[in-house]
N, C-alpha and C positions, 0 to 999 in steps of 0.2 A: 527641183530635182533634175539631175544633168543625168545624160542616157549616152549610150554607146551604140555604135550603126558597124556595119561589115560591109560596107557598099565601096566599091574599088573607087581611090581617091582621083578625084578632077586633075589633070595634069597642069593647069590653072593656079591654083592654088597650094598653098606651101603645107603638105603633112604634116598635124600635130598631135598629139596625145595629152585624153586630158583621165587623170586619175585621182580619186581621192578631192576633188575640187582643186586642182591644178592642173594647169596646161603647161604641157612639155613638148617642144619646136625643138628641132633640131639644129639650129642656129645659135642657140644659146645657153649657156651654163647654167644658170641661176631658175629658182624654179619662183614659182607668184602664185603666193595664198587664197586664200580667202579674202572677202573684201572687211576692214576694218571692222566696219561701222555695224556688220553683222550681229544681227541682235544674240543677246548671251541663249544656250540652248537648255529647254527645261530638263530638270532629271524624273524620275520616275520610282517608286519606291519597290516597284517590279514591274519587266517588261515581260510581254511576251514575245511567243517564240514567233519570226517572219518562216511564213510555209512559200512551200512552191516556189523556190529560187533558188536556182543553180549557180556556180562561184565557178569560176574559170580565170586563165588569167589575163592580162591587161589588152584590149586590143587597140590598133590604130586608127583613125578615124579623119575626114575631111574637116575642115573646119567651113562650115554651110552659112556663117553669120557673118566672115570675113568679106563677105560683099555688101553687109550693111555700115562697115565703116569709113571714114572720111580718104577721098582719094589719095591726101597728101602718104596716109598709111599704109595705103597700099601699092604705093607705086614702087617700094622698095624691094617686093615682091613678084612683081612683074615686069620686070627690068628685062629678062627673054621672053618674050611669047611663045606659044608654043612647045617651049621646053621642056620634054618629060621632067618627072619630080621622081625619082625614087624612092621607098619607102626602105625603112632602116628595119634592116633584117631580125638585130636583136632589139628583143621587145624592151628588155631594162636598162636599157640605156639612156642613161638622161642628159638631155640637150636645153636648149637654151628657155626662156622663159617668155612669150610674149606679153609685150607689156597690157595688150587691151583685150578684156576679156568677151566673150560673148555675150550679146546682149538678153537680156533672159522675159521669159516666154511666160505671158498672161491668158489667160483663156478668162471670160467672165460670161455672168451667166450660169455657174454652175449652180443646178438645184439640192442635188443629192449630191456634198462633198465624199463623204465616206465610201460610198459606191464606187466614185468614179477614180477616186486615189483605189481601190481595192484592185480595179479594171486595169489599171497603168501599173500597176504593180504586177500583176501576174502575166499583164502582154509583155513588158520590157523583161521580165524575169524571164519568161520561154525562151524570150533572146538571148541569152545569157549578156544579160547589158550589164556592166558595174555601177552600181547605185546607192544612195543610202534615203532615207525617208524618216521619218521622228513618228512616235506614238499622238497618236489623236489625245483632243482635249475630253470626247467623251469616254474612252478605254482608259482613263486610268482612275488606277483607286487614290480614294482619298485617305491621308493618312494623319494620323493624331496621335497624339500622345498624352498618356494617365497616370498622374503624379500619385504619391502615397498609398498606393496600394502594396500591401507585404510582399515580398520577393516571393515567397512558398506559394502563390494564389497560383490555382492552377491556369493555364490559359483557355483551357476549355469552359472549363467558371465563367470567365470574364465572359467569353464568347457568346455562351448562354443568356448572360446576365444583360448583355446589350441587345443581344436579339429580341430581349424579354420586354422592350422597352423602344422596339420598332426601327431598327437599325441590321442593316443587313450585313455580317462580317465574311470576310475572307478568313483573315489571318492573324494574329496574335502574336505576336512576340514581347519577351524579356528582356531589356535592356542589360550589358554587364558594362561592366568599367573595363577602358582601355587597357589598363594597366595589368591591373590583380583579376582582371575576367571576373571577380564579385558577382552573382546577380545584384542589383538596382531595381529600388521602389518606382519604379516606371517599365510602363509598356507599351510599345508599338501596336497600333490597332489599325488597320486596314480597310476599309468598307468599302461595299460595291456603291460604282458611280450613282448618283441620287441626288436629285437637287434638295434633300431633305437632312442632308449632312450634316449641314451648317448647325442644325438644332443641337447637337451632340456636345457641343460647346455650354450649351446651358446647362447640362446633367452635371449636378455636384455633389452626387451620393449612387455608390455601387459597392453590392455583397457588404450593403451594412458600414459601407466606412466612407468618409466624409474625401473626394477626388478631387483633382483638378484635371479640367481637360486644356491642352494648349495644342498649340501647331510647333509639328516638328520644326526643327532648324536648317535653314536652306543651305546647301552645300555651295561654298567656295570656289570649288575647283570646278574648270572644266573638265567634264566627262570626254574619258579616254575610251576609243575603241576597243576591244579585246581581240578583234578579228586583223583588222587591217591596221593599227595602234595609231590612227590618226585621230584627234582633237574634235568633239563638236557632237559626234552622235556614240550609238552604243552599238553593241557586238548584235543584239536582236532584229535590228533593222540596218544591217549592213550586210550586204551584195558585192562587197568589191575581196577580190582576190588575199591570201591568209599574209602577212606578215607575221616573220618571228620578230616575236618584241628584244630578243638580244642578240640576233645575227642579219637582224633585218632581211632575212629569203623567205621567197615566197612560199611558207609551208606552216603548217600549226605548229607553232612553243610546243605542245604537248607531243609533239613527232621529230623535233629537231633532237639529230643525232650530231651532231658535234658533241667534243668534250668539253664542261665545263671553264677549262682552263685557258680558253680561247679567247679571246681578245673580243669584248662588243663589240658592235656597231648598230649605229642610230636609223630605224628607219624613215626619220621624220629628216635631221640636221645632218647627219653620214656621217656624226662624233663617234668617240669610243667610248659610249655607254649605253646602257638598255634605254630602248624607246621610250618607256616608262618611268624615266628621270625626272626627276622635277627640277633640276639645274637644267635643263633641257632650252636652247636655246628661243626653238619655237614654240617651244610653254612657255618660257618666261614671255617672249612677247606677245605673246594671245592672252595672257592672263594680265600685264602692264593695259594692253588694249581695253579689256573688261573694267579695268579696274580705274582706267581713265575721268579722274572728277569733270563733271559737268560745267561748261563753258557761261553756261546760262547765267544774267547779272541780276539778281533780283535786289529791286531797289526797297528799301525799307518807307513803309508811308510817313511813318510820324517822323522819321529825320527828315525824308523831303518838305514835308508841311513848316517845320521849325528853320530851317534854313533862307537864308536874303533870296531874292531870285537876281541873278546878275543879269546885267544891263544887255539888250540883244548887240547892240551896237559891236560890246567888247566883251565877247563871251570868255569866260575863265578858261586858262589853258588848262588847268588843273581837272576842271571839269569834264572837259572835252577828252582829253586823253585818256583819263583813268575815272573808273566810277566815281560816284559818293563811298565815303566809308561806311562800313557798318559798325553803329553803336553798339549793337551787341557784341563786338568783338574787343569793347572795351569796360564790361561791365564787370563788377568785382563784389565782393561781399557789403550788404548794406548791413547793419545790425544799429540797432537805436537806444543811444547810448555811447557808442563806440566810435573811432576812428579807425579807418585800415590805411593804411602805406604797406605798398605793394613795389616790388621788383620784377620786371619780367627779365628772359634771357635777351643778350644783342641782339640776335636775330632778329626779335619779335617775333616770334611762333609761339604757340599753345604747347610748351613744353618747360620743363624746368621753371625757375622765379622763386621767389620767397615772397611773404608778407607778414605785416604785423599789424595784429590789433588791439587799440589801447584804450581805457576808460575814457571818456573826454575830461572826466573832474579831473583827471590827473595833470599836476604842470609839468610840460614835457615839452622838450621842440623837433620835427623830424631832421634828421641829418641826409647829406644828399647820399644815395642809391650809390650802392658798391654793383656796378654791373659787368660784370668778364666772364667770356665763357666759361671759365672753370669755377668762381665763384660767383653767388649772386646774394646779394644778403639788402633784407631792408631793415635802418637804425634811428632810433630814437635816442635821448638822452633824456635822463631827468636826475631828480635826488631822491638819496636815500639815509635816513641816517643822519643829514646834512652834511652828506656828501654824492659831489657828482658820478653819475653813475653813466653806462654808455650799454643800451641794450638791445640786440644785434638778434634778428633770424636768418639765418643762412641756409642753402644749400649749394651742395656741392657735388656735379653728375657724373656718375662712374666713369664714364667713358675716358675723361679728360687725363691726362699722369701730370699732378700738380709739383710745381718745383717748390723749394723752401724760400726760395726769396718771393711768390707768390703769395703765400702762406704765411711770412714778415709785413709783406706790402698791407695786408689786409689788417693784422694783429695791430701793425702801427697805425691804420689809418683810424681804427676804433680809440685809441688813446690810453693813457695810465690804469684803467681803471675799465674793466669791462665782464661783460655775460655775454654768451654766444649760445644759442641753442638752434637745431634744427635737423635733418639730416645732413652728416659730413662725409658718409660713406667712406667714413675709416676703422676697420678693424682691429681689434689688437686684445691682446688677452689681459692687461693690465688693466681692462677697465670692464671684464668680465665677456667677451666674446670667446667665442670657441677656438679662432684662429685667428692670425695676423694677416693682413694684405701688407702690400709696398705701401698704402698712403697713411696705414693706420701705423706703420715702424716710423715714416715720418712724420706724422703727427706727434707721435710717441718723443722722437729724440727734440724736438721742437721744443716742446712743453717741459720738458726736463732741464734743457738749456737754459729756459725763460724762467721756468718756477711757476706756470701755469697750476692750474687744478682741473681735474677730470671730473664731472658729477654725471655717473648713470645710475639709472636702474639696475636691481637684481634680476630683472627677469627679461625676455628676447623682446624685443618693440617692431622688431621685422617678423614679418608671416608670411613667408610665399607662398604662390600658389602651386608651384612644380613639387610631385611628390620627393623627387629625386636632392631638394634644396635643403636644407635647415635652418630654422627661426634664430635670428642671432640678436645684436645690441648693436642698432645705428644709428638713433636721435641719443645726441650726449650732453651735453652742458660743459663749457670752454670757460671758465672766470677768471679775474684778476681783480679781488678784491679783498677788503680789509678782514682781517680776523675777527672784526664786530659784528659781523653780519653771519650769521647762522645759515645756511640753506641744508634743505633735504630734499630728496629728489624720491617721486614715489611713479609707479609703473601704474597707470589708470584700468589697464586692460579692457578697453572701451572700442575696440577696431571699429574706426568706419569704412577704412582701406585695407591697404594692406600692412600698414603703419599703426601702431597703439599711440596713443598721446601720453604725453610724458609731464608729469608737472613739480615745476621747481618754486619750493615755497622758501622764503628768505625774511630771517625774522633775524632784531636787533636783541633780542631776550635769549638767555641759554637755552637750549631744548633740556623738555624735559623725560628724561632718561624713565623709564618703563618698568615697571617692576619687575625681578623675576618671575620664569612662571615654576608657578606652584600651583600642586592640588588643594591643600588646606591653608588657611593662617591663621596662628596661634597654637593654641592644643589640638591632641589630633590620639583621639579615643583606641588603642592602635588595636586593643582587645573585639572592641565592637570591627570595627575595619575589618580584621580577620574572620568575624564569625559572618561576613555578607561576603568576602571572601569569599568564606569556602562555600558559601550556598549557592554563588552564580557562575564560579569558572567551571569551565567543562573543560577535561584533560582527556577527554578522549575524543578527539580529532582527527579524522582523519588531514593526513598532508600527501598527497601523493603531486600532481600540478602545481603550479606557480600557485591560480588563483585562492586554492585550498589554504596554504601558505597567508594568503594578506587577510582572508576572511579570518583565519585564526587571532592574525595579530593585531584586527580591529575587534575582537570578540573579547579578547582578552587588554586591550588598551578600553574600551567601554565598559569593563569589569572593574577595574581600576579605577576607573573615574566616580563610576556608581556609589562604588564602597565608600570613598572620600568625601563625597560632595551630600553622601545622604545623610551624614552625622554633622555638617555644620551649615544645615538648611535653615536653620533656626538665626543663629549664628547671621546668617546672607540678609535674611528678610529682615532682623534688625536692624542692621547698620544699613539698607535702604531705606527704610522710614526715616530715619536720622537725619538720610540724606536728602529727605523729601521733607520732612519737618525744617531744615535748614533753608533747602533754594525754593524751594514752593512749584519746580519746575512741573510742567505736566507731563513731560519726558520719566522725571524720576516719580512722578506718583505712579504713573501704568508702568513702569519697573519693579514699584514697591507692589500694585495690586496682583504683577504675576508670580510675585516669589509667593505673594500672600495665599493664592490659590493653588501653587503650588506646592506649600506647606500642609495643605489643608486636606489637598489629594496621595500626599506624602503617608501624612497621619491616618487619613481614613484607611489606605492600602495595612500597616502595619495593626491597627487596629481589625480592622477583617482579618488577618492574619494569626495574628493573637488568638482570635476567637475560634477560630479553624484547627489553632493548634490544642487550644482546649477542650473542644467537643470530641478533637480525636482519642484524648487519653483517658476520657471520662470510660469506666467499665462499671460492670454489675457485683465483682470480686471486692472493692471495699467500697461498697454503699455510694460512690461518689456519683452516678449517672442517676440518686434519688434527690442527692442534696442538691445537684444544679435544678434539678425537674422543680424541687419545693420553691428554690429562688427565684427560678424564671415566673412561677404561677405565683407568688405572694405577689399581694395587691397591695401598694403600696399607701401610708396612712396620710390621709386630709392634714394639712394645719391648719386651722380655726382662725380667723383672724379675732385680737382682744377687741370687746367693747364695755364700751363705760355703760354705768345704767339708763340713761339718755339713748341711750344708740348710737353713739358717734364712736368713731373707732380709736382705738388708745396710741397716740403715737408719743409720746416721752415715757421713759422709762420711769418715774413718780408716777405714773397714773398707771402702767402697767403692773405696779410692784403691788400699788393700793386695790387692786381688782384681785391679785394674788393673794392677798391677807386677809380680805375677806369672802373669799371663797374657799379657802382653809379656816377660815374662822369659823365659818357655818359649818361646813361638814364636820369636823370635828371635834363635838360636842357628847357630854353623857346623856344617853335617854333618860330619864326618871321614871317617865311614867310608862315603862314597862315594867318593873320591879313594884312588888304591894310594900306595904309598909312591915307586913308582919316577918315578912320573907329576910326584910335589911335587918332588922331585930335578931334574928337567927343568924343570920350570917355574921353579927357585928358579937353575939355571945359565942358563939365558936369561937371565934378569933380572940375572943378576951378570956376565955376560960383557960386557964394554968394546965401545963404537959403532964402527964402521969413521970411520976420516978421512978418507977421497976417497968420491967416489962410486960406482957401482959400473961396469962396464966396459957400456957400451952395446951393445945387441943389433943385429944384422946379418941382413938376409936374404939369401935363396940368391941370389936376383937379382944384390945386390951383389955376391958374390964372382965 
């Protein structure tokens, strides 16, 4: 912490002003930072407010450490003795830079840190010292973040629901997206300091839904001041005097009267731009600083163990100079089974390269590496067909603007006879991109020259991530090969990256061309069709919105499909048994057993339907709700099974017929012995006695006589 004094300067020594962590001598132009090596400064997910400190502006001060550096330094300085020194009237006036700075001030032994930083805060503050200071490790909140939870949850919920469960909150927030300001299934959770935090990471269930808790993302940038717009602390624990962040005077952004239309100025570099630039000279070098990779050599053990030891005598220059390398910065895909040839870029850095990898059973031989910044392709050759074939992965890095004889040089170097695939980062709408670039017009005019062939996908194989971007077509297939050879090229849509994998299948046999699509084949019942028709489209829809619109035109494309495909269900499930009776596949049996159960849940549904439509017409007006009532209750009759007289059951038709004949031959028989003998005498003289000739004498009543 550097402080500020008002005590009248030693006439001894040379007046300097130190502001903001910089010391300004009026000898020199240039002003001198902070020191490098300064470790990067924590941020805070909120600060509090510094009380009890008054802001004034910058004052002058002795420099009191200049007698603890080396004389040779300080003799430049006191070259007169006794010479008053006067101090420079205007306070913003910047002067030259010295180059060594004061040496800074340890106190140990402190017991109560917090206390004693609170003590030196409020004594240098009455002073009106310019100061700045960073928030303690114990004052600040710990923060986390809670994945999957619905946007609509309210935050007071959450806040409830963690408290519920021994966790002390502050504050909640909802997460939006940068862009669209969306809320976001995440939220900001805040807790009071507690060495019991940590726990909070193991909670994987709140208000009922299954969370995740992580740690926020650590911020990049150095934190900018709001007060004084210097680098390293924040506007809450800053004491030094107000910069405007676009006119650099000393006075608050939020009171500067200037007009807009004025001309910045920096008050960090004295550029013409607002402080708060990030082209900003002295940001770009404090964040290069931050961002500086570690010097440190760590040596790998297993490569040291596996390596000769060289002889002390004649130690390796190579060794001595420069590390060991590291293996792992040569390691590449292993797969088993496989070979890989790899290309990297000239440079040799972790960027750009191609590789290939190929069966081992295949005979193949690798070709030497196409390596140039603008192309990098690794090649094999082999046959196809029983002919030579030459098969190329390439890339090619935007940046580059590749000429045609580039573009020649590579196409020749492959030979008569070639496949190229990989990204070439050429556009063009002839082979299904949305727009042309320069290298995809010259690719273009190339291959039309040459007589090439283009093979892409119909669909984008680039995904970016910027919403601002569009998915286009940049892995393509380049060939030069016989019209024997078939290939198709199909879009995997498989993203591991930001790249889909594209795959080219290349076959000596014609492809085989696809049927049309159609809803039925063969006859097509068109009467039945219409009467499911009319019973499942609905015409009364509303359409007001887009999405009313698509739900219609799927409601009505399912209507359609339903009616066709219900009437040659039958129809389907045959011709898969056929096909399963044929290949024996167990692919086409469990094809054949879903149409089978599908048929069967087909039938049942229409069969309840039936029935339902039946019971509904049955009335009591013509007797019909009696005669189902009699059918449903008749009990339906036993069949007997035949037996012979033995007991065994009759199974050929002669012995069932012989059981028939003579159980009609018993029962139907004359009784005799119910009739007496006197009785057939009489019945057998009736029947034999001769008819009367006239009629008989007609009857008279008493009347008449």
């Amino acid at each position: 912490m550097s402080t500020v004094s008002r005590t009248k300067p030693d006439k001894t020594v040379t007046p300097i002003k130190i502001k903001n962590n910089q010391i300004i001598s009026r000898n020199s132009g240039h002003l001198s930072t902070t020191d490098p090596n300064k470790r990067s400064l924590p941020t805070s997910p909120t600060t509090p407010t510094l009380r009890n400190i008054s802001i004034k502006k910058p004052k002058l001060f002795n420099n009191r450490y200049n007698v603890l550096a080396d004389h040779d330094d300080n003799g430049e300085n006191n070259d007169v003795d006794g010479s008053p020194s006067q101090e420079p009237t205007d306070t913003t006036t910047h002067t030259s830079v010295k180059e060594i700075l004061p040496p800074p001030i340890f106190v140990k032994g402190v017991e109560n840190f917090t206390d004693v930083l609170t003590e030196i805060t409020n004594l240098i503050g009455k002073n009106n010292a310019e100061f700045h200071t960073y928030q303690l490790q114990s004052e600040k909140l710990f923060r986390v973040v809670i994945r999957n939870l619905h946007p609509t949850t309210s935050v007071s919920e959450i806040s409830s629901a963690i408290e519920e469960i021994g966790f002390a909150t502050r504050q909640v927030t909802n997460i939006k997206h940068n862009l669209t300001k969306n809320p976001l299934p995440l939220f900001f959770v805040d807790l009071e300091p507690d060495s019991s935090n940590q726990d909070l990471f193991k909670v994987t269930s709140l208000l009922h839904t299954k969370i995740k808790v992580e740690e926020p993302h650590k911020r990049r940038e150095i934190p900018q001041c709001l007060n004084c717009q210097s680098n390293g602390h924040t506007r809450a624990y800053c004491a030094y005097a107000p910069r405007c962040v676009k006119f650099a005077e000393y006075h608050h952004t939020s009171t500067c009267n200037k007009p807009p239309d004025t001309p910045a100025t920096c008050a960090l570099c004295s550029g013409n731009h607002p402080a708060n630039y990030k082209g900003c000279t002295v940001h770009k070098e404090l964040q290069s600083r931050r961002r500086q990779p570690s010097t440190t050599i760590k040596h790998n053990q297993h490569y040291q163990q596996h390596q000769p030891t060289p002889h002390p005598a004649q130690p390796s220059s190579s060794t001595v100079n420069h590390p060991p390398p590291n293996p792992q910065g040569r390691s590449y895909a292993n797969v088993s089974g496989y070979k890989c040839f790899h290309t990297c870029h000239p440079d040799d850095t972790a960027h750009a390269g191609a590789a290939i990898i190929v069966r081992s059973t295949l005979k193949f031989y690798p070709l030497p590496n196409y390596q140039t910044p603008h192309i990098q392709a690794s090649t094999i050759s082999l046959t196809l067909n029983h002919q030579p074939i030459t098969i190329s992965a390439a890339y090619c890095p935007p940046r580059h603007n590749i000429t045609p004889n580039q573009f020649n040089d590579y196409f020749n170097y492959l030979g008569s006879k070639f496949i190229i695939g990989g990204d070439i980062n050429a556009k063009h709408t002839q082979w299904g991109c949305h727009t042309s670039n320069p290298r995809g017009n010259l690719l273009h005019r190339i291959i039309t020259l040459q007589q090439y062939k283009i093979l892409s996908p119909s669909s984008p194989t680039y995904w970016p991530n910027l919403p601002r971007k569009r998915p286009d077509i940049l892995d393509i297939y380049i060939t030069k090969i016989s019209n024997s050879l078939n290939c198709h090229v199909t879009n995997l849509n498989e993203p591991c990256s930001d790249h889909s994998p594209v795959l080219l299948t290349t076959d000596t046999l014609p492809p085989i061309k696809p049927l049309p699509p159609s809803l039925t084949n063969g006859y097509m019942d068109w009467e039945h069709f219409q009467l499911i028709l009319d019973k499942q489209i609905n015409l009364k829809t509303r359409l007001k919105p887009p999405s009313d619109i698509d739900d219609a035109i799927n409601s009505f494309t399912t209507s359609i499909q339903t009616a066709a495909w219900s009437s040659h269900l039958i129809a389907i499930k045959r011709r898969a048994r056929a096909i399963w009776q044929r290949t024996q596949y167990l692919s086409d049996k469990r094809h054949y057993n879903n149409l089978t159960q599908k048929l069967k849940r087909t039938l049942s549904e229409i069969r309840t339907e039936s029935f339902n439509k039946h019971l509904s017409s049955l009335t009591t007006k013509n007797n019909s709700i009696w005669k189902a009532t009699k059918n449903i209750l008749r009990t339906p009759q036993q069949i007997y099974v035949l037996k012979k007289p033995d007991g065994t059951r009759a199974t050929r038709d002669e012995e069932k017929a012989e059981i028939f004949r003579e159980h009609l031959s018993s029962t139907f028989k004359p009784h005799y012995a119910l009739l007496s003998h006197t009785k057939v005498d009489e019945i057998n003289t009736s029947l034999d006695s001769p008819l009367p000739m006239t009629m008989p004498p007609k009857h008279i009543s008493p009347h008449e006589v």
